[in-house]
Gaussian input, Z-matrix of N, CA and C with variables (Angstrom, degrees):
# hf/3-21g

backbone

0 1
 N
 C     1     B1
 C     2     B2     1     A1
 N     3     B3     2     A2     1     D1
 C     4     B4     3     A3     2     D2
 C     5     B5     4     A4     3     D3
 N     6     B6     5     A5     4     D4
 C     7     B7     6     A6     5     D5
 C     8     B8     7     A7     6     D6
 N     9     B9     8     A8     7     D7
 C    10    B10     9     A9     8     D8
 C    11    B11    10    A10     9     D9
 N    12    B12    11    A11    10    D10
 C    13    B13    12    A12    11    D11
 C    14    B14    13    A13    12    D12
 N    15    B15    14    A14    13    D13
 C    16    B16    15    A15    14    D14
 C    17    B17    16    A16    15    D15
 N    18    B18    17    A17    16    D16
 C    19    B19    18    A18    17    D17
 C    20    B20    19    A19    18    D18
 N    21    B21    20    A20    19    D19
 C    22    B22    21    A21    20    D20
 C    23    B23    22    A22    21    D21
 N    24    B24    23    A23    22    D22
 C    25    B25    24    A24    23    D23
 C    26    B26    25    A25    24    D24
 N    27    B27    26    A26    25    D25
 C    28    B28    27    A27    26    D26
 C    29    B29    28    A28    27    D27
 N    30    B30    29    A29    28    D28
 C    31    B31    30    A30    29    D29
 C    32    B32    31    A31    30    D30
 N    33    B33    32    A32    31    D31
 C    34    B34    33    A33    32    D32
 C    35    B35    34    A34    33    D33
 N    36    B36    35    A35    34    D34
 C    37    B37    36    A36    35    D35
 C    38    B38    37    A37    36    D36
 N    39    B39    38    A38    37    D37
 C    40    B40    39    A39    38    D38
 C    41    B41    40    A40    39    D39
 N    42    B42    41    A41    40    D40
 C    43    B43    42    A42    41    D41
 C    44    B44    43    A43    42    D42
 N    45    B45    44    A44    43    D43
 C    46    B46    45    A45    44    D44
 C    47    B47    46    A46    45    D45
 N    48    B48    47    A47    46    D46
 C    49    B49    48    A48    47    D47
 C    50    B50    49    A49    48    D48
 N    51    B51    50    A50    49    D49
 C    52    B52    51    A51    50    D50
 C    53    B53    52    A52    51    D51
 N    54    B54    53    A53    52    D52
 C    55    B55    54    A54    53    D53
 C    56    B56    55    A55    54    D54
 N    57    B57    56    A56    55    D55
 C    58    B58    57    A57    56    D56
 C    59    B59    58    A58    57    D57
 N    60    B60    59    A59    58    D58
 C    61    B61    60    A60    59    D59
 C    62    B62    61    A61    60    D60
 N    63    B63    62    A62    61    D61
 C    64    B64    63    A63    62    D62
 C    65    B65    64    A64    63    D63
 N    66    B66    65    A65    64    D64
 C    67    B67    66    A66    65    D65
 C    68    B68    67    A67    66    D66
 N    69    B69    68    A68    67    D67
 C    70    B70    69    A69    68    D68
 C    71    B71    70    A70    69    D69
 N    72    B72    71    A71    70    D70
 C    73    B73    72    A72    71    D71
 C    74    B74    73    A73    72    D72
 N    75    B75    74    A74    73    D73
 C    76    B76    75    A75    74    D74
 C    77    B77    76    A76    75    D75
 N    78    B78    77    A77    76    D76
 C    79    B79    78    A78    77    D77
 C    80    B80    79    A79    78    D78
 N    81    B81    80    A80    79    D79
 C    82    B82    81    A81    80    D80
 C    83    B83    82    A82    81    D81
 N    84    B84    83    A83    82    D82
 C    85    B85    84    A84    83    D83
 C    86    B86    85    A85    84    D84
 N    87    B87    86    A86    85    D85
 C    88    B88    87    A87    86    D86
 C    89    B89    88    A88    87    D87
 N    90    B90    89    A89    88    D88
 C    91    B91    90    A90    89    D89
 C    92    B92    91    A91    90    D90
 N    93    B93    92    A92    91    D91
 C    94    B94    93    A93    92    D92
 C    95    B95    94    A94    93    D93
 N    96    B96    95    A95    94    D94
 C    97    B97    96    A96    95    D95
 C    98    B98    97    A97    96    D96
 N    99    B99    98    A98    97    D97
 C   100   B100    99    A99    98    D98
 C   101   B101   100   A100    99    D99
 N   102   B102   101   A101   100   D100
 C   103   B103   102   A102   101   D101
 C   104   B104   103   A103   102   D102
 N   105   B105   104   A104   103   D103
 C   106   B106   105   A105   104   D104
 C   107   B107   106   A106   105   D105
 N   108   B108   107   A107   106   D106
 C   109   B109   108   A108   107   D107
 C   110   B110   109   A109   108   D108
 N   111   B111   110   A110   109   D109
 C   112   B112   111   A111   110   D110
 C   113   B113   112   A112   111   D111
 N   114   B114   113   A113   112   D112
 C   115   B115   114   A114   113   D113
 C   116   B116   115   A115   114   D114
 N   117   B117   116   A116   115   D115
 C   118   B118   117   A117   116   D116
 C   119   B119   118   A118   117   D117
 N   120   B120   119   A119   118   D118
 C   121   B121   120   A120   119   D119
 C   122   B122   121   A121   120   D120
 N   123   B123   122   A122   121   D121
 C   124   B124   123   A123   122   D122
 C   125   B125   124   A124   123   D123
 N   126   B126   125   A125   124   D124
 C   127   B127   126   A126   125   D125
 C   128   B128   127   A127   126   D126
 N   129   B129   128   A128   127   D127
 C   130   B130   129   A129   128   D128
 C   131   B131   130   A130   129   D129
 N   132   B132   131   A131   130   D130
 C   133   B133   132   A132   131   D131
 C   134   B134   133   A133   132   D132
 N   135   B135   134   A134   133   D133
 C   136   B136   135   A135   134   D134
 C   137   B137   136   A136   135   D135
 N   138   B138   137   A137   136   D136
 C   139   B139   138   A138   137   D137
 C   140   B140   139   A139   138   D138
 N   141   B141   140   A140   139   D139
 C   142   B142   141   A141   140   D140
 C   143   B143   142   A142   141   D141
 N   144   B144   143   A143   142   D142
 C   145   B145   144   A144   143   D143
 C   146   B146   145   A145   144   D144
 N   147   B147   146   A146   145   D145
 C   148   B148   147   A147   146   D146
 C   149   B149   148   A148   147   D147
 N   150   B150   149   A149   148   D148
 C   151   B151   150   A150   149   D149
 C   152   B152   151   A151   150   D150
 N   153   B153   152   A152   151   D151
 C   154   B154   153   A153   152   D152
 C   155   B155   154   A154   153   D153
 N   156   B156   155   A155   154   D154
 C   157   B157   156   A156   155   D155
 C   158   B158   157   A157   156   D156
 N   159   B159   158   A158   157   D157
 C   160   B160   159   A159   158   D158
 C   161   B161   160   A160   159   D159
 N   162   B162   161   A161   160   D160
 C   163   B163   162   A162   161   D161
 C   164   B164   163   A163   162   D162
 N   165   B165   164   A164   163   D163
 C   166   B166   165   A165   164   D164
 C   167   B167   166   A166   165   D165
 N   168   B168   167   A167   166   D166
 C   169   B169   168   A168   167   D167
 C   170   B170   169   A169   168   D168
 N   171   B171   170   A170   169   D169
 C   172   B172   171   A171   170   D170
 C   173   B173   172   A172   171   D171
 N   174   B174   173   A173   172   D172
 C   175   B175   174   A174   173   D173
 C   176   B176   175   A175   174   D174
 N   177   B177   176   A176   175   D175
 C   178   B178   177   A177   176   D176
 C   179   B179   178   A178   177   D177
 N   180   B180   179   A179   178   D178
 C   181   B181   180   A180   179   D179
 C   182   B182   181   A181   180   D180
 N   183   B183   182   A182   181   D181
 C   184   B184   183   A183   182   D182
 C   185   B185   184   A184   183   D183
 N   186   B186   185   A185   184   D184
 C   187   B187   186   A186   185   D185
 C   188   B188   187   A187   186   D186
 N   189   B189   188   A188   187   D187
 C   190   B190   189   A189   188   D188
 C   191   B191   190   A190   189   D189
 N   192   B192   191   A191   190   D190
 C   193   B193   192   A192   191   D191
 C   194   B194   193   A193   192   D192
 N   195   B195   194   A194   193   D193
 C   196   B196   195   A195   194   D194
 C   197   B197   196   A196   195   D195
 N   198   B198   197   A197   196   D196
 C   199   B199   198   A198   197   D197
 C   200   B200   199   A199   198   D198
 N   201   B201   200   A200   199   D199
 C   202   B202   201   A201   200   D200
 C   203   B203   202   A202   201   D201
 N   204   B204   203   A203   202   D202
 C   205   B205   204   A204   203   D203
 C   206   B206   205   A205   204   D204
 N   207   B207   206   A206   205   D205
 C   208   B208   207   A207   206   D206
 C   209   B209   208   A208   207   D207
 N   210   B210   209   A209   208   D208
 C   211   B211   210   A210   209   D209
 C   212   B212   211   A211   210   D210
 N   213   B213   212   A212   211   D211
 C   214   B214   213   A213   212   D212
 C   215   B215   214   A214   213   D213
 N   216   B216   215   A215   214   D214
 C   217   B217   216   A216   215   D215
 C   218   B218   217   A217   216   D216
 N   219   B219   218   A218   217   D217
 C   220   B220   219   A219   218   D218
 C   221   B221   220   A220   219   D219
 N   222   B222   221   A221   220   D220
 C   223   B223   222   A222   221   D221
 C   224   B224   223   A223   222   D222
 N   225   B225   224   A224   223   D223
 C   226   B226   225   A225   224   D224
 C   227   B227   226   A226   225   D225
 N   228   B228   227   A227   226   D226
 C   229   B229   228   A228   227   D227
 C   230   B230   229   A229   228   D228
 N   231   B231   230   A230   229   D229
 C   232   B232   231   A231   230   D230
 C   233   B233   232   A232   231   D231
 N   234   B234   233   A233   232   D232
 C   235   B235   234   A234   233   D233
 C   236   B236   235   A235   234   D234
 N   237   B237   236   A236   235   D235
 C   238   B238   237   A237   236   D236
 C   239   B239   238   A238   237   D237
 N   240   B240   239   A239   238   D238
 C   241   B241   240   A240   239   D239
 C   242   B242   241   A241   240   D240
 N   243   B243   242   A242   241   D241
 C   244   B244   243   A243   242   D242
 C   245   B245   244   A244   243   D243
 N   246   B246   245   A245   244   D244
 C   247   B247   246   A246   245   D245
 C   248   B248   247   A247   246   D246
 N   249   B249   248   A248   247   D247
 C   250   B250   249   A249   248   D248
 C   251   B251   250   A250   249   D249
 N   252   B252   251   A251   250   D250
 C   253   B253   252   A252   251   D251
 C   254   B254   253   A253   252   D252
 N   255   B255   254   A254   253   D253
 C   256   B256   255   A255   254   D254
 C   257   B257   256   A256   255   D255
 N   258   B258   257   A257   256   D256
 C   259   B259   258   A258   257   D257
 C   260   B260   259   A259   258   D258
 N   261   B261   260   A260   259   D259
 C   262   B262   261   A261   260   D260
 C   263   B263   262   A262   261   D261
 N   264   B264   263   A263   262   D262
 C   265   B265   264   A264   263   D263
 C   266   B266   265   A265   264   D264

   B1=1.4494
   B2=1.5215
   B3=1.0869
   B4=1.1862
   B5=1.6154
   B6=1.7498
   B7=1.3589
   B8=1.4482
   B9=1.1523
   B10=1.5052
   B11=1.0509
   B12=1.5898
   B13=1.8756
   B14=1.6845
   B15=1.4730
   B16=1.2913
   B17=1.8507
   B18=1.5976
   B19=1.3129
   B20=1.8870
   B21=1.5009
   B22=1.3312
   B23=1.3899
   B24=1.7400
   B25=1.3788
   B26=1.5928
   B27=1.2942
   B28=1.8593
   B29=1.5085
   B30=1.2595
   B31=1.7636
   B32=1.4950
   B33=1.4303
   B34=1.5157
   B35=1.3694
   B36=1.7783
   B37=1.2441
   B38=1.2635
   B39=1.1123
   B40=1.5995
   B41=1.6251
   B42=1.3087
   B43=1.4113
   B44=1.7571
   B45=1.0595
   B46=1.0274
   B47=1.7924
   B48=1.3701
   B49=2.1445
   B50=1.6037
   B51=1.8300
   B52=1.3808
   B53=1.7447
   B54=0.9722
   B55=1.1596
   B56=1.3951
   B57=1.5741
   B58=1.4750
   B59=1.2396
   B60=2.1482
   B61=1.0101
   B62=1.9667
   B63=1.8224
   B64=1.7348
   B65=1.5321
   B66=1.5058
   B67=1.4561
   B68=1.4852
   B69=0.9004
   B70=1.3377
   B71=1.6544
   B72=1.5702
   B73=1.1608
   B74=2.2038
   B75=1.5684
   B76=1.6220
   B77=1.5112
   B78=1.2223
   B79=1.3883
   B80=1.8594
   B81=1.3809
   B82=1.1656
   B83=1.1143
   B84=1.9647
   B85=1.3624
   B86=1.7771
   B87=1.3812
   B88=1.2942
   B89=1.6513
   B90=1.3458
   B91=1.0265
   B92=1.7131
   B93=1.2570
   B94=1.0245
   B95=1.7406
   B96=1.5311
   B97=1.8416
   B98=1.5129
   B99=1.6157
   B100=1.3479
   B101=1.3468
   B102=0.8551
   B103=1.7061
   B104=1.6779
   B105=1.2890
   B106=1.3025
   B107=1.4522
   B108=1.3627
   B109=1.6867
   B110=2.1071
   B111=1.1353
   B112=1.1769
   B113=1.8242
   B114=1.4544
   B115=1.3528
   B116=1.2637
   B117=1.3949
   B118=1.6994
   B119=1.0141
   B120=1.3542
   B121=1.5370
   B122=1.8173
   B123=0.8458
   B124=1.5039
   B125=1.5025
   B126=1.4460
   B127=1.5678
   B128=1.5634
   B129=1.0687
   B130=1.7806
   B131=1.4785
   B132=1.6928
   B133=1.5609
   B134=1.6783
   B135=1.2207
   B136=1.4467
   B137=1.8674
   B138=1.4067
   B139=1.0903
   B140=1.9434
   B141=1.2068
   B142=1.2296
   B143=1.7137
   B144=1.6527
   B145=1.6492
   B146=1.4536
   B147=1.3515
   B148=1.2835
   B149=1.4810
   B150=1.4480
   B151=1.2005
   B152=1.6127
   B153=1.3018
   B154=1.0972
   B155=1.7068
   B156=1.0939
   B157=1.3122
   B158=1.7373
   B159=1.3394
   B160=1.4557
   B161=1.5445
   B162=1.2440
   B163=1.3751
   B164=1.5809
   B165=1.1100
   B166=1.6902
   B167=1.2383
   B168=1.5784
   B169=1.5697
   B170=1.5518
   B171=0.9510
   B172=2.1191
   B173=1.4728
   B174=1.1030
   B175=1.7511
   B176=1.1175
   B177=1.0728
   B178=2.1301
   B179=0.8305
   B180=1.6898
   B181=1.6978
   B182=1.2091
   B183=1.4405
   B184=1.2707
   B185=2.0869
   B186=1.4128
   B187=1.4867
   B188=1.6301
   B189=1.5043
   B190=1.7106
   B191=1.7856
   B192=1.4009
   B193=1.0605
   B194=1.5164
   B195=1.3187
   B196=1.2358
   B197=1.3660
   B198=1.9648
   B199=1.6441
   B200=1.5460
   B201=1.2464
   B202=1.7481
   B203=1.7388
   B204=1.1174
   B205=1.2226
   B206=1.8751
   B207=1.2044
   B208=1.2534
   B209=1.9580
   B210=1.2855
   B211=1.0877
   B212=1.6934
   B213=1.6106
   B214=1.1999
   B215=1.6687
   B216=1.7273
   B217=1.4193
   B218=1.7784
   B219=1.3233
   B220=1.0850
   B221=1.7789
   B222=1.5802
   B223=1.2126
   B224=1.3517
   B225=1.1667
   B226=2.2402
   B227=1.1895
   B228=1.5105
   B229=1.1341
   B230=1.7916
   B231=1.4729
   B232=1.7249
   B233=1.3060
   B234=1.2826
   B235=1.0165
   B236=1.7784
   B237=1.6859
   B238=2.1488
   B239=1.4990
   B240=1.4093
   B241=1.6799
   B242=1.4929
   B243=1.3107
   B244=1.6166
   B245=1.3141
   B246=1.4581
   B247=1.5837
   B248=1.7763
   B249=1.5971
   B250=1.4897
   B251=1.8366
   B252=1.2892
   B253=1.2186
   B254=1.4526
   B255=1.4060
   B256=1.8579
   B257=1.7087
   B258=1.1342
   B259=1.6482
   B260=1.8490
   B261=1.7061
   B262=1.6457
   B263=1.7978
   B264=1.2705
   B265=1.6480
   B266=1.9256
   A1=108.96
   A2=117.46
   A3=126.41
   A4=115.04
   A5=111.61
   A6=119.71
   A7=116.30
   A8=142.51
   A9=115.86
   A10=133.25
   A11=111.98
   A12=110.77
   A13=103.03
   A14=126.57
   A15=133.90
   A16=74.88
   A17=136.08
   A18=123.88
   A19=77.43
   A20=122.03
   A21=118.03
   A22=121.74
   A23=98.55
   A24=105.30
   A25=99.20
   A26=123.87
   A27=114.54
   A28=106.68
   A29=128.65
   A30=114.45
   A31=118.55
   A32=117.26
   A33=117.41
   A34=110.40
   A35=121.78
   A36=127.55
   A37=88.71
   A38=139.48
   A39=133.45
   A40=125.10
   A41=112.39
   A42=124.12
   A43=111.27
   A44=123.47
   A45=134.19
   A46=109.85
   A47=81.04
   A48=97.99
   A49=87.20
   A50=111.71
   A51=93.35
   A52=116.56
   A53=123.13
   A54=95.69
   A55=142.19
   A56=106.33
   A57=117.80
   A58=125.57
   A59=123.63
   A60=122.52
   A61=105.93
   A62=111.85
   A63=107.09
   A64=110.46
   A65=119.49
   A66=117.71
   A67=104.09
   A68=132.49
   A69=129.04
   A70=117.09
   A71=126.02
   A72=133.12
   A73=126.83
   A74=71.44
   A75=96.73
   A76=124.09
   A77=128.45
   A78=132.21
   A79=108.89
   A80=122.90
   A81=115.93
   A82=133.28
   A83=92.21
   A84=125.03
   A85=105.68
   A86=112.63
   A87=111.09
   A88=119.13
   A89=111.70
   A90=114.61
   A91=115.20
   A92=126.85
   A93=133.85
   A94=133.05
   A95=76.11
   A96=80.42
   A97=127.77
   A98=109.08
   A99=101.30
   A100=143.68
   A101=87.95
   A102=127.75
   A103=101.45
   A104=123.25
   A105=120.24
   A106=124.37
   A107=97.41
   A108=116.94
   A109=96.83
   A110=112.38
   A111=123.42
   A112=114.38
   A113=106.67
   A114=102.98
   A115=138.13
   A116=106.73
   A117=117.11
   A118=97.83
   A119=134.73
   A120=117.34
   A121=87.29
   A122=142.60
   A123=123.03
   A124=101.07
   A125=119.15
   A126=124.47
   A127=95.05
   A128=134.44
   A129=133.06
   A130=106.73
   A131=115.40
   A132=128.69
   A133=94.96
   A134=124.70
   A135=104.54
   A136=105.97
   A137=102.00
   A138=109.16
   A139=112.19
   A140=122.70
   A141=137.65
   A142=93.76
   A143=100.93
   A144=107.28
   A145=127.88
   A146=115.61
   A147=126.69
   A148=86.21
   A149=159.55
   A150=155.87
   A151=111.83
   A152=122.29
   A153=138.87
   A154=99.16
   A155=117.51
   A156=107.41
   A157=106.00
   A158=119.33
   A159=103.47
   A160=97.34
   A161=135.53
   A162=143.72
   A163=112.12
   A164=113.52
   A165=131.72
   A166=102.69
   A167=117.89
   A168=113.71
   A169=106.27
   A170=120.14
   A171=116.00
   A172=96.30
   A173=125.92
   A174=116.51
   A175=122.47
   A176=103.27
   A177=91.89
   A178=120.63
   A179=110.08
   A180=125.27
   A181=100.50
   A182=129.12
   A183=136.50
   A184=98.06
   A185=105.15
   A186=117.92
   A187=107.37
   A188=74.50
   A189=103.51
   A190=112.09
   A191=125.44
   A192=127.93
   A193=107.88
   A194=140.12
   A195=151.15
   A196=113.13
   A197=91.66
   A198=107.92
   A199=87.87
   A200=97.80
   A201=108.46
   A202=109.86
   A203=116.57
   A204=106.46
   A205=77.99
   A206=123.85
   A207=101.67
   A208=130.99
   A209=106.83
   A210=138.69
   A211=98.19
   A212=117.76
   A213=145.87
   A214=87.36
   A215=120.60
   A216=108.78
   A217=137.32
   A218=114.91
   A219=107.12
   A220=111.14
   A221=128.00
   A222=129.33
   A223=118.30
   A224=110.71
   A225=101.98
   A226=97.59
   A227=147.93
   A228=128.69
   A229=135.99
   A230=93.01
   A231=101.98
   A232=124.23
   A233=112.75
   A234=117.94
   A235=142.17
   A236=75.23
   A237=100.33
   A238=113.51
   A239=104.48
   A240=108.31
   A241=97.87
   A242=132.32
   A243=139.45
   A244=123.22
   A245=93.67
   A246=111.89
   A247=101.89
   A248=107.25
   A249=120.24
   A250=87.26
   A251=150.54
   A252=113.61
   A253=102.61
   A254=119.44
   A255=116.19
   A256=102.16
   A257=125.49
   A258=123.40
   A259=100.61
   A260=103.61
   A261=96.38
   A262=100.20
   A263=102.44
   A264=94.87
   A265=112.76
   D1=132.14
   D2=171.33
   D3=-59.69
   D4=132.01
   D5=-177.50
   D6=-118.86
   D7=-14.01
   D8=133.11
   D9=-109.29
   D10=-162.01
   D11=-152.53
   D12=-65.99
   D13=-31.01
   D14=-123.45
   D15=-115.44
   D16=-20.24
   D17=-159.35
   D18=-97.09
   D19=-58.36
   D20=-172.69
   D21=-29.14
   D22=-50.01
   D23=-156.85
   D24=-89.94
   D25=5.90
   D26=154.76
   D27=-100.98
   D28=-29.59
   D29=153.24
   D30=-42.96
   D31=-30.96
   D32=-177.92
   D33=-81.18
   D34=-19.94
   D35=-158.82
   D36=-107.21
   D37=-54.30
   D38=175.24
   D39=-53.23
   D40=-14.56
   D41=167.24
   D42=-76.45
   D43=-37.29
   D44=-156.69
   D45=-91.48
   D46=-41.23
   D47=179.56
   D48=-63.87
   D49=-58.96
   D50=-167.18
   D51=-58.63
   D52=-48.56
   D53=157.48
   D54=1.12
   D55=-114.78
   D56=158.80
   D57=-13.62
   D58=-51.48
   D59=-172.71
   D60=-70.56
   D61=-35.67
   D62=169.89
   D63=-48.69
   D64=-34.86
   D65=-169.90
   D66=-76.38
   D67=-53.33
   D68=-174.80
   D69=-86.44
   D70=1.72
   D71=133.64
   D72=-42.92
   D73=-79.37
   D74=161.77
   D75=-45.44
   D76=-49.13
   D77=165.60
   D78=-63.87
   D79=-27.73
   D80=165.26
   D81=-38.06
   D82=-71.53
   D83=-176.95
   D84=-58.37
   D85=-22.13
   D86=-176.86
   D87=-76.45
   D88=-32.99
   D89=-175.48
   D90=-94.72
   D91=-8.36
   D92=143.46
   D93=-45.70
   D94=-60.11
   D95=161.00
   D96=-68.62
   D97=-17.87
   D98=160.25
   D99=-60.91
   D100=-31.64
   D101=-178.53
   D102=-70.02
   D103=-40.92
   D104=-175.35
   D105=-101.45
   D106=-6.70
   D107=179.35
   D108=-89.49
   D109=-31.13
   D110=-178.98
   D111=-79.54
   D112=-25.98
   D113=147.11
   D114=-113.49
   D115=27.86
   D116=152.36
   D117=-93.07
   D118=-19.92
   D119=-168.05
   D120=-100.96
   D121=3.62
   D122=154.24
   D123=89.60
   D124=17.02
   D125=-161.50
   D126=-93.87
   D127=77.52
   D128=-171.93
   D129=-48.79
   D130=-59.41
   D131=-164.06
   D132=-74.84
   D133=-26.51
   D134=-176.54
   D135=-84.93
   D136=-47.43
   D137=168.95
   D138=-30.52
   D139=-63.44
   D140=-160.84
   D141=-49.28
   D142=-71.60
   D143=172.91
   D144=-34.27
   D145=-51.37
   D146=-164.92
   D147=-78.47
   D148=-76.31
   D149=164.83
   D150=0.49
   D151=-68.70
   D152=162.75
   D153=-27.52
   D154=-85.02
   D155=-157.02
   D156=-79.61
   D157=3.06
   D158=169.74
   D159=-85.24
   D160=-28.29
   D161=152.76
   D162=-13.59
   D163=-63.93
   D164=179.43
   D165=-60.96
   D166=-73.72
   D167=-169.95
   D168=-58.61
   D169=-36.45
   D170=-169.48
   D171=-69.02
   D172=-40.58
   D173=158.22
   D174=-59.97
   D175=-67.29
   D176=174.16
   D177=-22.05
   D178=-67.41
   D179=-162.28
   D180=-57.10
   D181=-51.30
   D182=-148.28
   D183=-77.68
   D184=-39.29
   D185=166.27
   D186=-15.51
   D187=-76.58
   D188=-169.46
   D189=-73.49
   D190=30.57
   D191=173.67
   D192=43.54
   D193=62.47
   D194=-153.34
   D195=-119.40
   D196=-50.46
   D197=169.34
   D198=-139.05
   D199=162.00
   D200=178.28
   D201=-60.73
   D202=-175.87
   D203=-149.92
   D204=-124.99
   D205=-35.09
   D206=163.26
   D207=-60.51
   D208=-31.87
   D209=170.68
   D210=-34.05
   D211=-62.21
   D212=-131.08
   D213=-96.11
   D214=-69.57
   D215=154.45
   D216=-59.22
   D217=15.52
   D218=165.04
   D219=-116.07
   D220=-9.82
   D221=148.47
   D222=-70.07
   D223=-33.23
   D224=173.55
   D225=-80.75
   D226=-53.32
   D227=170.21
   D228=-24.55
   D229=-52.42
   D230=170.80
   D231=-75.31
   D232=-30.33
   D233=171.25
   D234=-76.47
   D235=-24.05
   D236=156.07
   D237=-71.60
   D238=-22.14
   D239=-157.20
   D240=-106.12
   D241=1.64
   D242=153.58
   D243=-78.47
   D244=-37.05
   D245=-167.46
   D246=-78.50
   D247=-45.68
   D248=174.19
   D249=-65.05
   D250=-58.27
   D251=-148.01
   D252=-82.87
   D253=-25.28
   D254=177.52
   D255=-54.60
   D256=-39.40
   D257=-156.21
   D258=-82.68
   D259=-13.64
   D260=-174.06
   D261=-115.21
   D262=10.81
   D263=159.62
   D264=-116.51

């Protein structure tokens, strides 16, 4: 347990980041899977969109050291390279 004011009050601040940082983990992972549920479903033009904006969040997150930043170019990568193989069959 934390014993002074200044150790408490970053236990209170580290609860809270973690937080935020699960939410904006979770919203990652979410929109990734959109993206891949959209090319099982064979949806090219939605696919394209939804890509786009998992584009944005996998930077952010990755911005903010959330997920590694290689991590971050190797999920847009696969996920360009699904989208490129749905559009050439």
């Amino acid at each position: 347990m934390a014993n002074t004011a200044q150790a408490r009050k970053r236990a209170r601040q580290n609860v809270k980041q973690n937080e935020h940082n699960t939410a904006l983990r979770s919203h990652a992972r979410t929109v990734v899977k959109n993206v891949q549920k959209a090319v099982i479903a064979k949806k090219l033009d939605e696919a394209k969109a939804l890509f786009q904006l998992a584009v944005k969040v996998i930077d952010s997150t990755a911005d903010k050291n959330i997920i590694p930043k290689n991590k971050a170019a190797r999920q847009k990568s696969r996920l360009n390279a699904s989208i490129k193989s749905l559009s050439l069959a």
